[in-house]
mmCIF file of the N, C-alpha and C atoms, coordinates in Angstrom:
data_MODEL
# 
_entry.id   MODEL 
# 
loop_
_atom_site.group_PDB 
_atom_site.id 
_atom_site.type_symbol 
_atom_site.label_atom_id 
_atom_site.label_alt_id 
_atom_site.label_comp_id 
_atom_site.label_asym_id 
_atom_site.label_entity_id 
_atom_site.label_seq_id 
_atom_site.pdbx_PDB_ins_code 
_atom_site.Cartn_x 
_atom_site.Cartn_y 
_atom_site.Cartn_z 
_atom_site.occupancy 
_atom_site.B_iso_or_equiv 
_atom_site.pdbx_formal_charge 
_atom_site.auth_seq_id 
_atom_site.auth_comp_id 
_atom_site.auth_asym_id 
_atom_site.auth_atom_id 
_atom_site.pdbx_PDB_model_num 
ATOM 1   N N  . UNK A 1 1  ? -8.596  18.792  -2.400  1.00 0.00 ? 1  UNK A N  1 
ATOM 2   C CA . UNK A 1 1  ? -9.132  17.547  -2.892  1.00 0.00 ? 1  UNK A CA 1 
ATOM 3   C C  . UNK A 1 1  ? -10.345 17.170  -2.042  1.00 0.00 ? 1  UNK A C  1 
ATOM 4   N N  . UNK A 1 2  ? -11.052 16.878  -3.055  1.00 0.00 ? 2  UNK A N  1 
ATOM 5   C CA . UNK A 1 2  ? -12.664 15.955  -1.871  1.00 0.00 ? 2  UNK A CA 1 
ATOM 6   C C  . UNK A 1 2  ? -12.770 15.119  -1.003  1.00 0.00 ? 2  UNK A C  1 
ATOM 7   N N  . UNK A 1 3  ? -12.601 14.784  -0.172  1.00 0.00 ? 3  UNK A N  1 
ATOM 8   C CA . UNK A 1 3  ? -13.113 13.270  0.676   1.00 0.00 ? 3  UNK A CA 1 
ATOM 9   C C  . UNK A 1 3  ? -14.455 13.202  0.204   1.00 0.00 ? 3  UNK A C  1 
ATOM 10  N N  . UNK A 1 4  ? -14.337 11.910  0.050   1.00 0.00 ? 4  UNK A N  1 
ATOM 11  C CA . UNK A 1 4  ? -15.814 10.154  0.101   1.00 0.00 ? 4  UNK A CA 1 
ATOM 12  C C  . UNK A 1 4  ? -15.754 10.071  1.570   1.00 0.00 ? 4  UNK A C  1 
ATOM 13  N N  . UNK A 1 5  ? -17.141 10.033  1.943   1.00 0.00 ? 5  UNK A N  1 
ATOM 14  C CA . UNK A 1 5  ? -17.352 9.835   3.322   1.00 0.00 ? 5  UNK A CA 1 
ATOM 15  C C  . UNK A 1 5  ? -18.312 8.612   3.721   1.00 0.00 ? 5  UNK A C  1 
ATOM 16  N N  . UNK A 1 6  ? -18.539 7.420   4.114   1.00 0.00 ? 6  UNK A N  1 
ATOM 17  C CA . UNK A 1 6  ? -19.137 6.341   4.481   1.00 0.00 ? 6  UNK A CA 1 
ATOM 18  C C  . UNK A 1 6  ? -19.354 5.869   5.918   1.00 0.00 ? 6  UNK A C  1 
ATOM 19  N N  . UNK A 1 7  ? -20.694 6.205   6.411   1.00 0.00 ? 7  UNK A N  1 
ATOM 20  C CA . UNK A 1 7  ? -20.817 6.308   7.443   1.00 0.00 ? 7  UNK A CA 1 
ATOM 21  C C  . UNK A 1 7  ? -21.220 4.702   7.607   1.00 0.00 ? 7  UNK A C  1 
ATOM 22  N N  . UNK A 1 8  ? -20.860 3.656   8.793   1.00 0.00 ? 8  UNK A N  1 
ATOM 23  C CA . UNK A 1 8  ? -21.385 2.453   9.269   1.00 0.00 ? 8  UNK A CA 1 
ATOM 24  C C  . UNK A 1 8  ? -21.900 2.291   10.496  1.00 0.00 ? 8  UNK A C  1 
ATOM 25  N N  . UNK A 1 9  ? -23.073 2.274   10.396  1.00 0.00 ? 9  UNK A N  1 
ATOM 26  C CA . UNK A 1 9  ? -23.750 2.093   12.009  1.00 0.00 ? 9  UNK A CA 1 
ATOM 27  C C  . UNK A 1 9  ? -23.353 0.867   12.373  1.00 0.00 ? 9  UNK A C  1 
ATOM 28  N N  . UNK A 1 10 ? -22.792 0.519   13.688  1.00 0.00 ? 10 UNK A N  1 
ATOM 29  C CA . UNK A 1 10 ? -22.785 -0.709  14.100  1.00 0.00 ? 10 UNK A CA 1 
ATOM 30  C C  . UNK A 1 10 ? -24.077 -1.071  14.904  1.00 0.00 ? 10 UNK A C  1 
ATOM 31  N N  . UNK A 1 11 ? -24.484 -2.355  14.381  1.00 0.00 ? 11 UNK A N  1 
ATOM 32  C CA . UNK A 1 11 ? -25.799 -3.061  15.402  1.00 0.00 ? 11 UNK A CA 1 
ATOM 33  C C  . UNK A 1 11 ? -25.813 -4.161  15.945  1.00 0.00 ? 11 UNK A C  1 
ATOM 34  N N  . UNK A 1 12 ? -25.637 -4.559  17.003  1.00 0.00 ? 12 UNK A N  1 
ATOM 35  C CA . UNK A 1 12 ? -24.921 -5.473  17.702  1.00 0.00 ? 12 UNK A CA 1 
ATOM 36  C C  . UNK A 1 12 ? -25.906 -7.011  16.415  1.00 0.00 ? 12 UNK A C  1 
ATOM 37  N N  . UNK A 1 13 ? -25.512 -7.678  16.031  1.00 0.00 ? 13 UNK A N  1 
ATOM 38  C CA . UNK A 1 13 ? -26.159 -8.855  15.482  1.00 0.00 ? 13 UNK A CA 1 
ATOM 39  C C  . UNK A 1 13 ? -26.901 -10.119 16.216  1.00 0.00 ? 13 UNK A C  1 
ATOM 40  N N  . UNK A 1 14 ? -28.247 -10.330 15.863  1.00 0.00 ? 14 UNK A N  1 
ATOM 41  C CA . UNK A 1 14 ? -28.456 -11.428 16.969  1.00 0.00 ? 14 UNK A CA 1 
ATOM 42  C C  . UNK A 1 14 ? -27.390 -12.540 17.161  1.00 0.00 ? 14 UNK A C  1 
ATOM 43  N N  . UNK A 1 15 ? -27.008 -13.146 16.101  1.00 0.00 ? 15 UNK A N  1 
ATOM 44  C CA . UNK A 1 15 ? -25.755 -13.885 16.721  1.00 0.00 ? 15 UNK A CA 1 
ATOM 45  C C  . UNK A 1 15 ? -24.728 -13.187 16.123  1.00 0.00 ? 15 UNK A C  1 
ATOM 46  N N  . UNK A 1 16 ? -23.672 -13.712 17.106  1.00 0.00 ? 16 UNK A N  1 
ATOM 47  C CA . UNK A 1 16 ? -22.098 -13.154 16.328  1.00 0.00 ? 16 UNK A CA 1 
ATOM 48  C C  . UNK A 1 16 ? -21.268 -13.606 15.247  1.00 0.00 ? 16 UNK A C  1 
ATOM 49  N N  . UNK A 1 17 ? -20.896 -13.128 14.581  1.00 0.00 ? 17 UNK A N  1 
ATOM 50  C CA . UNK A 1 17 ? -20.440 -13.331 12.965  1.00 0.00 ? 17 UNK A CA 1 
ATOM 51  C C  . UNK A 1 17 ? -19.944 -12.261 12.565  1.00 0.00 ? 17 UNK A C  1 
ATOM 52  N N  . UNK A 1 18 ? -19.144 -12.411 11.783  1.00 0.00 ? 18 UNK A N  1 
ATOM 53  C CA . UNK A 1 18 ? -18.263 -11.243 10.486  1.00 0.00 ? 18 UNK A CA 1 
ATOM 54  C C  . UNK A 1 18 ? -18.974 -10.715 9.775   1.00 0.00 ? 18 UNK A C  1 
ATOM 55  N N  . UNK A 1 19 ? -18.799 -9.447  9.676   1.00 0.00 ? 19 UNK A N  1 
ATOM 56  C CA . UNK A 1 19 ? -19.344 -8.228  8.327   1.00 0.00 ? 19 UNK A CA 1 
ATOM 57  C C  . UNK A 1 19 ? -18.131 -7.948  7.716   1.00 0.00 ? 19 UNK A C  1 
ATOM 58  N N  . UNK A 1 20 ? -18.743 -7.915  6.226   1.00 0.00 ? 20 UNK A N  1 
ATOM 59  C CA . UNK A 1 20 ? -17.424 -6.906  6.057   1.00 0.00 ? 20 UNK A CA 1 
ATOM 60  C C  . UNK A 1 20 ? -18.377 -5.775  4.870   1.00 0.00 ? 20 UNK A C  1 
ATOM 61  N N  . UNK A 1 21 ? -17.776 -4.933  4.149   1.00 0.00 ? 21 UNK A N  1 
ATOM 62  C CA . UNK A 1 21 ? -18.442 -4.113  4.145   1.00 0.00 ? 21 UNK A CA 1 
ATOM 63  C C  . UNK A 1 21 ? -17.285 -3.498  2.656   1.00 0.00 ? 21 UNK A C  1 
ATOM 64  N N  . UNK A 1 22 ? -17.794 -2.730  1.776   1.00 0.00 ? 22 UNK A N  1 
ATOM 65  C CA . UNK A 1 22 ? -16.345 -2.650  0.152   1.00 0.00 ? 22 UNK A CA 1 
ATOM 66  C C  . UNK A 1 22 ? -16.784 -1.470  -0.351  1.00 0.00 ? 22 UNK A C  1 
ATOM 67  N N  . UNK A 1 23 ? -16.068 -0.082  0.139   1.00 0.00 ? 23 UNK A N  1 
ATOM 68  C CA . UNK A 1 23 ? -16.174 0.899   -0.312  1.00 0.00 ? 23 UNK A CA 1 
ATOM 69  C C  . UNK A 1 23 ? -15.472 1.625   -1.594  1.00 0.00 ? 23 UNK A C  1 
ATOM 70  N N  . UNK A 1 24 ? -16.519 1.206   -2.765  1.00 0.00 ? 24 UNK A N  1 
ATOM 71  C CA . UNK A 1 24 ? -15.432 1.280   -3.794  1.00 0.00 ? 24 UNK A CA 1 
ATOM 72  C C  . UNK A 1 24 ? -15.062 2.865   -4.859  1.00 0.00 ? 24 UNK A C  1 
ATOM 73  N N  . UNK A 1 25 ? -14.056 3.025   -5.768  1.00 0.00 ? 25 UNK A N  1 
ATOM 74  C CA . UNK A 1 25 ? -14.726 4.384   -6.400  1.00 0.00 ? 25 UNK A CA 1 
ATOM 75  C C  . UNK A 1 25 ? -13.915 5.226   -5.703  1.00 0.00 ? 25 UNK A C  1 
ATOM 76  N N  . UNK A 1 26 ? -12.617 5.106   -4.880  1.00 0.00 ? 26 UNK A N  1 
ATOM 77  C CA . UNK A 1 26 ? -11.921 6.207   -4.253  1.00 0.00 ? 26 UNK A CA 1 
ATOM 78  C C  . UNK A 1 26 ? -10.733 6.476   -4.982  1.00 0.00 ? 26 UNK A C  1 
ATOM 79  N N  . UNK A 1 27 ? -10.446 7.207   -5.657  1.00 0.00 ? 27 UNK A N  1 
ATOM 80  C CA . UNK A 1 27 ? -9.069  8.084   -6.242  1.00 0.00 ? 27 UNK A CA 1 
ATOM 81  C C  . UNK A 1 27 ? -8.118  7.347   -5.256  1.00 0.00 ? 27 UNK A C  1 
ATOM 82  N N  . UNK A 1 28 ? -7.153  6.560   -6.132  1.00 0.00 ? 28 UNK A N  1 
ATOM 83  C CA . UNK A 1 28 ? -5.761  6.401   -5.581  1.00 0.00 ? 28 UNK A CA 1 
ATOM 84  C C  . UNK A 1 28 ? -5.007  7.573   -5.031  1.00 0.00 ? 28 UNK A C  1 
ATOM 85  N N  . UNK A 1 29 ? -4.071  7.215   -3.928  1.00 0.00 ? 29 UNK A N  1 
ATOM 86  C CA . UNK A 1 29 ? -3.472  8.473   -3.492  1.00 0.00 ? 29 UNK A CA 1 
ATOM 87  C C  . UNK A 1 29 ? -2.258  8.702   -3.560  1.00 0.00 ? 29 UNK A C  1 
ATOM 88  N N  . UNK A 1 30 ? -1.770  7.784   -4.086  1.00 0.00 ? 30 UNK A N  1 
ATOM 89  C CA . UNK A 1 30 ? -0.340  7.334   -4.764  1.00 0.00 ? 30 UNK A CA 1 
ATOM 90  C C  . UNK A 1 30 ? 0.020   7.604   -6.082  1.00 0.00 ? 30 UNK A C  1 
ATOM 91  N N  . UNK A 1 31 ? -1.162  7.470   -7.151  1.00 0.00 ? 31 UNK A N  1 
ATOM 92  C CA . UNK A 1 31 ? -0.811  7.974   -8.859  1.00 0.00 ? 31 UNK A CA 1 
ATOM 93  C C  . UNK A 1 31 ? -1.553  9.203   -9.020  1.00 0.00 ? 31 UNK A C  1 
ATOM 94  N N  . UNK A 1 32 ? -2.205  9.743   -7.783  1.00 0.00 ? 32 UNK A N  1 
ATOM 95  C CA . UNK A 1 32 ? -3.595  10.531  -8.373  1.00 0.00 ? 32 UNK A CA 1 
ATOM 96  C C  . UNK A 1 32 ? -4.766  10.301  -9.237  1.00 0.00 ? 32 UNK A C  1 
ATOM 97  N N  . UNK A 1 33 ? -4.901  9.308   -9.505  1.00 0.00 ? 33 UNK A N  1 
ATOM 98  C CA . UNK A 1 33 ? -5.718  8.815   -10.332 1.00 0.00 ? 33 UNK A CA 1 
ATOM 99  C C  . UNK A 1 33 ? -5.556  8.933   -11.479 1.00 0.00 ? 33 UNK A C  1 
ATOM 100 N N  . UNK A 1 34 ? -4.553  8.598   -11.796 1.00 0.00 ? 34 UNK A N  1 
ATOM 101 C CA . UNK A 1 34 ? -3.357  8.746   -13.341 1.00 0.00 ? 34 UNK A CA 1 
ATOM 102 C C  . UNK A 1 34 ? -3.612  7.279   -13.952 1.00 0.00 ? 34 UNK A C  1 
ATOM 103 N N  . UNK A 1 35 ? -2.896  6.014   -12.575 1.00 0.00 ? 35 UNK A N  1 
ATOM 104 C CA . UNK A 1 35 ? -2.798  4.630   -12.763 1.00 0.00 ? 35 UNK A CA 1 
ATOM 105 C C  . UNK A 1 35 ? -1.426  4.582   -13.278 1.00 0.00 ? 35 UNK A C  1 
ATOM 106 N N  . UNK A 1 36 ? -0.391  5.587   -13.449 1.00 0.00 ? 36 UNK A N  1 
ATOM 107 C CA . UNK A 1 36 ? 1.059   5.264   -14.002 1.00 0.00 ? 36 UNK A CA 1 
ATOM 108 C C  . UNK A 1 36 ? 1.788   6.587   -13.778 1.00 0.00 ? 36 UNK A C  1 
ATOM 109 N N  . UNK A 1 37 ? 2.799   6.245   -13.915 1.00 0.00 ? 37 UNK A N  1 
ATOM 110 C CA . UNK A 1 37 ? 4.044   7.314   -13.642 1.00 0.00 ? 37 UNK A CA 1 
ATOM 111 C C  . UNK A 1 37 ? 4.790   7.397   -14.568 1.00 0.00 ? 37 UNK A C  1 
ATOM 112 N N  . UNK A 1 38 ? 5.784   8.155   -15.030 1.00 0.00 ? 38 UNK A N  1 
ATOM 113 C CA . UNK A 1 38 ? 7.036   8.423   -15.600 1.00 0.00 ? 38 UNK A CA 1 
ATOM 114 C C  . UNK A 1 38 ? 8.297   7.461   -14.557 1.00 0.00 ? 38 UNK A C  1 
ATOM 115 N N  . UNK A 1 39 ? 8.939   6.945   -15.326 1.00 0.00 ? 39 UNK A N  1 
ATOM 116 C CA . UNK A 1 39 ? 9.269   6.355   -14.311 1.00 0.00 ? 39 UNK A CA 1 
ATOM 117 C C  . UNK A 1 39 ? 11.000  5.644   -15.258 1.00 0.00 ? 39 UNK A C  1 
ATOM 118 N N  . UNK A 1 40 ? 11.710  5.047   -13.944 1.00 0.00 ? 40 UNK A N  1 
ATOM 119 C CA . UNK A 1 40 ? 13.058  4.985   -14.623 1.00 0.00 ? 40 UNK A CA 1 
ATOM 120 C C  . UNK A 1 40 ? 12.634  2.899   -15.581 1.00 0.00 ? 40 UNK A C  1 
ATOM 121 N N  . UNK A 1 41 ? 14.040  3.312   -16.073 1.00 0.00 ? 41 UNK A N  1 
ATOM 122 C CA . UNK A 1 41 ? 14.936  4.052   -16.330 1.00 0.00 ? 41 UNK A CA 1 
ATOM 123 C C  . UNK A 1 41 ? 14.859  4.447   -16.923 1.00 0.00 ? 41 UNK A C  1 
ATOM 124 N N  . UNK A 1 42 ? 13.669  5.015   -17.908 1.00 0.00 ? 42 UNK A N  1 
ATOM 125 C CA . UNK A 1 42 ? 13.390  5.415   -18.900 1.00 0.00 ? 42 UNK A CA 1 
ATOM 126 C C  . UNK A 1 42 ? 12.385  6.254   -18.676 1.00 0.00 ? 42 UNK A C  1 
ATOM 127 N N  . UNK A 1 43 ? 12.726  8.022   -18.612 1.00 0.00 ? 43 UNK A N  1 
ATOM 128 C CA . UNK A 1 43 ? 11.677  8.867   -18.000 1.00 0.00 ? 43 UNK A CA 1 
ATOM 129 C C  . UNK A 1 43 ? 10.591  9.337   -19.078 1.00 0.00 ? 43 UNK A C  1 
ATOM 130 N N  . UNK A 1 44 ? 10.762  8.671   -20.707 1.00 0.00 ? 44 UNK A N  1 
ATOM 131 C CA . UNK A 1 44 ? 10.031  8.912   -21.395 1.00 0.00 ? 44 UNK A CA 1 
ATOM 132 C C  . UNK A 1 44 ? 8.675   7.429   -21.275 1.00 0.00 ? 44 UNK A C  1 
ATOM 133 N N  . UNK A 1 45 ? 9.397   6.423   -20.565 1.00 0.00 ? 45 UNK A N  1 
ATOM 134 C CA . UNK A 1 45 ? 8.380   5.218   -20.548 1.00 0.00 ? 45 UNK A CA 1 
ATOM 135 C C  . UNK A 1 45 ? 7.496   5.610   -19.223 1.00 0.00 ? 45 UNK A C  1 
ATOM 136 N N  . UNK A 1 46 ? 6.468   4.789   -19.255 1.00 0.00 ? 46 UNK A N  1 
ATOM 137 C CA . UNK A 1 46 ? 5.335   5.009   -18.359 1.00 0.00 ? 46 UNK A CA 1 
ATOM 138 C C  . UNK A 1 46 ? 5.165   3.537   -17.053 1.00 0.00 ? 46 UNK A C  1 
ATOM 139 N N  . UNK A 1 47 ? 5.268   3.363   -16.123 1.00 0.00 ? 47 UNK A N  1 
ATOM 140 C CA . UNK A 1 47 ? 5.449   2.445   -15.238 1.00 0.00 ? 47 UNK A CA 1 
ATOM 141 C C  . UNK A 1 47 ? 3.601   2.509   -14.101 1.00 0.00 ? 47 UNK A C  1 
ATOM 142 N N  . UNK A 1 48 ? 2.824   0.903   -14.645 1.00 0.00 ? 48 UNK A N  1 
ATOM 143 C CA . UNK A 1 48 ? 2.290   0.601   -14.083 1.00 0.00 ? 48 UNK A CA 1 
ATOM 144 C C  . UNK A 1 48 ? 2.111   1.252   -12.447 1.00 0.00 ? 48 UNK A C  1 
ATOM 145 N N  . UNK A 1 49 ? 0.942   2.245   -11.741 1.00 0.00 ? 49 UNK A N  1 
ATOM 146 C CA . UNK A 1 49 ? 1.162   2.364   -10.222 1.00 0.00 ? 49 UNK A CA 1 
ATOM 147 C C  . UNK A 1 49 ? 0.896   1.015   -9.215  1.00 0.00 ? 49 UNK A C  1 
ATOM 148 N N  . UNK A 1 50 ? 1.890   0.773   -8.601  1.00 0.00 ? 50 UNK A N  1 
ATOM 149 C CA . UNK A 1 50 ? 1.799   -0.083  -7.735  1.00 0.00 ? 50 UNK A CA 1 
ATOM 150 C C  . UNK A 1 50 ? 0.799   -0.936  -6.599  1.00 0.00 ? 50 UNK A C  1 
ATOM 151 N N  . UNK A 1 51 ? 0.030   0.506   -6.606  1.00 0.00 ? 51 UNK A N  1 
ATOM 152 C CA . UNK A 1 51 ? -1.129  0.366   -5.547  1.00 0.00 ? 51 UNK A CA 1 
ATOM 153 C C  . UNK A 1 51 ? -2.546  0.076   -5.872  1.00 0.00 ? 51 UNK A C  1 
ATOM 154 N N  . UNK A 1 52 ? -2.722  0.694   -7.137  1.00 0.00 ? 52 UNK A N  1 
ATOM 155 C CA . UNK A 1 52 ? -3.813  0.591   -7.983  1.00 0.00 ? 52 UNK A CA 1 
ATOM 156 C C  . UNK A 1 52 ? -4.042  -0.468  -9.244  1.00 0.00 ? 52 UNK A C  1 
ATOM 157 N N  . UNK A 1 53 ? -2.756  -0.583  -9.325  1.00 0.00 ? 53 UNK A N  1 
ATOM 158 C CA . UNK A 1 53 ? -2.764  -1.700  -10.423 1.00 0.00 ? 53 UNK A CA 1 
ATOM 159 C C  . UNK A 1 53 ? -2.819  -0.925  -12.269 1.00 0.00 ? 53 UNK A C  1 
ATOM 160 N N  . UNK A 1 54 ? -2.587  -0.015  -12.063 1.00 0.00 ? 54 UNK A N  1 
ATOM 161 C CA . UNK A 1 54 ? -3.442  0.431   -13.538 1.00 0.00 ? 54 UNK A CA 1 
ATOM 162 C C  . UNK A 1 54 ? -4.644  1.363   -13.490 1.00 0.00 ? 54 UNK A C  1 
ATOM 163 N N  . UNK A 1 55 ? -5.413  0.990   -12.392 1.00 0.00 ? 55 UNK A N  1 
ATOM 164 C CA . UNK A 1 55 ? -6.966  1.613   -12.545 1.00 0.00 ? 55 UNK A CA 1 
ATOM 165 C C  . UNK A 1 55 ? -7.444  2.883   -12.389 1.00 0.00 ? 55 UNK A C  1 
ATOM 166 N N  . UNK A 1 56 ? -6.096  3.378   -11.273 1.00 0.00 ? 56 UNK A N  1 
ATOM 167 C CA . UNK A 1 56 ? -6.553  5.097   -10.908 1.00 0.00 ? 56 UNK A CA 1 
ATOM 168 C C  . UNK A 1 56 ? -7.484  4.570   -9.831  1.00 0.00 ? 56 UNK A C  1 
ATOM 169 N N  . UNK A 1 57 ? -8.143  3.941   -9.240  1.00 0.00 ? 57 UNK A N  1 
ATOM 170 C CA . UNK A 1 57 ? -8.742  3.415   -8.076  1.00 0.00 ? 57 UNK A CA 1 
ATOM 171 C C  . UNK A 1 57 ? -8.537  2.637   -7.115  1.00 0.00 ? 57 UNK A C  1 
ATOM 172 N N  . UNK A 1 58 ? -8.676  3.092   -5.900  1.00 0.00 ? 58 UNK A N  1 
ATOM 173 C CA . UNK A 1 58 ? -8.546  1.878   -5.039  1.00 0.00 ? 58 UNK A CA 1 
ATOM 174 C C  . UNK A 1 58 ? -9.817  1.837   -4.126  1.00 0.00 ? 58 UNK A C  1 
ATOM 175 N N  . UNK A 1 59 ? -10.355 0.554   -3.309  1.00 0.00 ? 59 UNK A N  1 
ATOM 176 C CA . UNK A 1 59 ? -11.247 0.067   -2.884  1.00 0.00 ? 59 UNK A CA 1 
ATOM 177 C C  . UNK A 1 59 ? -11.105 0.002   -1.140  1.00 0.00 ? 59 UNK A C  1 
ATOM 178 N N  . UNK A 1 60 ? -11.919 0.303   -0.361  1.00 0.00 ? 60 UNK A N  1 
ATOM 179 C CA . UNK A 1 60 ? -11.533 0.160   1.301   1.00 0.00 ? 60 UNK A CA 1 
ATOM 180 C C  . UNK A 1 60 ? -12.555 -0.902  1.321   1.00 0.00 ? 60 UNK A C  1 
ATOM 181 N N  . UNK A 1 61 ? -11.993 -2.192  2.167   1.00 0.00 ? 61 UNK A N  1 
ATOM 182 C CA . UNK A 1 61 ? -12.242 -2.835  2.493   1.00 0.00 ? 61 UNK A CA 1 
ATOM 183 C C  . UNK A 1 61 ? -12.879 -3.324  3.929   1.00 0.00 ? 61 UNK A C  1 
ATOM 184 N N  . UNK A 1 62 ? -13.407 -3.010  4.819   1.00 0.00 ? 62 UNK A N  1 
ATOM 185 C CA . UNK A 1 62 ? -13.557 -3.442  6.325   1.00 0.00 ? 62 UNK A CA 1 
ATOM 186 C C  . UNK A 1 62 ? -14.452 -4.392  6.501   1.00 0.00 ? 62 UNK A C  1 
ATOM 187 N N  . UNK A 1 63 ? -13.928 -5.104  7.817   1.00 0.00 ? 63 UNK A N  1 
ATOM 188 C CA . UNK A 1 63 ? -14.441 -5.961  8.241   1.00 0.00 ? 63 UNK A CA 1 
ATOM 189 C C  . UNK A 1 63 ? -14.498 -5.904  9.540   1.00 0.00 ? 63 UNK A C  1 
ATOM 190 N N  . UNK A 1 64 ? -16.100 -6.114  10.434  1.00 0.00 ? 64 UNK A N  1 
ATOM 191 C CA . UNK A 1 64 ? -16.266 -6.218  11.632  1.00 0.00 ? 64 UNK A CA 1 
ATOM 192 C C  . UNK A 1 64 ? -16.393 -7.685  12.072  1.00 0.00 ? 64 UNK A C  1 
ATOM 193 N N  . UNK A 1 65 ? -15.626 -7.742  13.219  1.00 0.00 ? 65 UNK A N  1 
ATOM 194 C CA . UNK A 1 65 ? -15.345 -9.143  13.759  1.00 0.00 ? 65 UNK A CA 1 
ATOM 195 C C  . UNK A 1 65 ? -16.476 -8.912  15.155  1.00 0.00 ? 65 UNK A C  1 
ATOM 196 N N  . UNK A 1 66 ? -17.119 -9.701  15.477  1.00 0.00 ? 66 UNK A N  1 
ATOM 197 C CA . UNK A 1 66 ? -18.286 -9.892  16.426  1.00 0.00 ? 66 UNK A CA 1 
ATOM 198 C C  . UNK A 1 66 ? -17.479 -10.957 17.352  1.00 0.00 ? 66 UNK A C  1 
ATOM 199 N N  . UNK A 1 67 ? -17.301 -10.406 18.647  1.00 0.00 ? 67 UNK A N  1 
ATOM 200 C CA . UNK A 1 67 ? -16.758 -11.388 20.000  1.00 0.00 ? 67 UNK A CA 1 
ATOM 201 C C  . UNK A 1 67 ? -17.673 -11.016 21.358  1.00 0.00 ? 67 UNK A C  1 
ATOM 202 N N  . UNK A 1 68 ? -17.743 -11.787 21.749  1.00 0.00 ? 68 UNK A N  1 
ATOM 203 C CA . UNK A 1 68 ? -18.453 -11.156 23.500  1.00 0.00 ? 68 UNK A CA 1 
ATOM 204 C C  . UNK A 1 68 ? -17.328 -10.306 24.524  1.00 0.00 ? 68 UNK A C  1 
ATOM 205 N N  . UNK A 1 69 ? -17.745 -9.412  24.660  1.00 0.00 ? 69 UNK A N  1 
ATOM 206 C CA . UNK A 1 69 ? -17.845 -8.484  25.389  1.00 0.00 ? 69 UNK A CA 1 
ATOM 207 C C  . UNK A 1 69 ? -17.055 -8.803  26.748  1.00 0.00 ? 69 UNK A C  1 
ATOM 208 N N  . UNK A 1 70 ? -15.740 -8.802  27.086  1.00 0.00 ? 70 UNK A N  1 
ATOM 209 C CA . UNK A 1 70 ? -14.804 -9.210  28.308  1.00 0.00 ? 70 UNK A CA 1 
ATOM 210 C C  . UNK A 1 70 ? -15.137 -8.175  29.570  1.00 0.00 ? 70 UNK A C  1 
ATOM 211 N N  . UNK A 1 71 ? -15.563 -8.482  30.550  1.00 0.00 ? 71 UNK A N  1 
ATOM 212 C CA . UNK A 1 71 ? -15.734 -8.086  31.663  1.00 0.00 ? 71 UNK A CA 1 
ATOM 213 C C  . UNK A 1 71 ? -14.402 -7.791  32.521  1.00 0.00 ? 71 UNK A C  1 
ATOM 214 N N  . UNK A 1 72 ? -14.410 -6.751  32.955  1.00 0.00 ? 72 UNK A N  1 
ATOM 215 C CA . UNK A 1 72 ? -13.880 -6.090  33.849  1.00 0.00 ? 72 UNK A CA 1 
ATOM 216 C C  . UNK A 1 72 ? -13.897 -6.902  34.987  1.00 0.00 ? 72 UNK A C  1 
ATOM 217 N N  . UNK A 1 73 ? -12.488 -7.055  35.969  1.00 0.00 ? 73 UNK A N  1 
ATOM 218 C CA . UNK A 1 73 ? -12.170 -7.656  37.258  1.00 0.00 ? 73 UNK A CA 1 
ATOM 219 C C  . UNK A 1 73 ? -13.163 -6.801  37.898  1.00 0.00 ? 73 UNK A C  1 
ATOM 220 N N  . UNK A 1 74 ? -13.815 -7.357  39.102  1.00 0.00 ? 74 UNK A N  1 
ATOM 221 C CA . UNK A 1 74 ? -14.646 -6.525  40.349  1.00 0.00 ? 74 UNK A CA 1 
ATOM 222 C C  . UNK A 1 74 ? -15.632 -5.747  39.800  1.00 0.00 ? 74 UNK A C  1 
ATOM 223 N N  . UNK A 1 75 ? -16.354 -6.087  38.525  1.00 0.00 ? 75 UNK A N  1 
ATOM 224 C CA . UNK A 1 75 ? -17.697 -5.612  38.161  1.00 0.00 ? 75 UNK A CA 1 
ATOM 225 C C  . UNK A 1 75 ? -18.926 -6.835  38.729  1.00 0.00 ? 75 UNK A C  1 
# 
């Protein structure tokens, strides 16, 4: 199977504040990108995937949190 690869440079921001950042378009890894299963109790019915919702996709989400920088005792 392929990996999606998304590279994020971090750059320190003149002031500090939240990024976040929505990598979308990645094959669920739970239905295969089906969006449903065979599923009970009825192995001829089809059961919504849990993770995806239906879509066969899921989305990575990150977020960088910006704090100052804690100094080391005896620097």
């Amino acid at each position: 199977m392929s990996e999606k690869q998304t590279i994020i440079n971090l750059v320190a921001p003149g002031r500090l504040h939240n990024e976040g950042f929505v990598s979308k378009g990645h094959v669920c890894g739970y239905c295969r990108g089906k969006g449903w299963f065979y599923g009970p109790p009825n192995k001829d019915e089809t059961v919504i995937c849990p993770d995806c919702g239906g879509t066969g996709e899921v989305m990575a989400v990150v977020t960088v949190e910006w704090k100052p920088a804690m100094k080391e005792e005896g620097t």
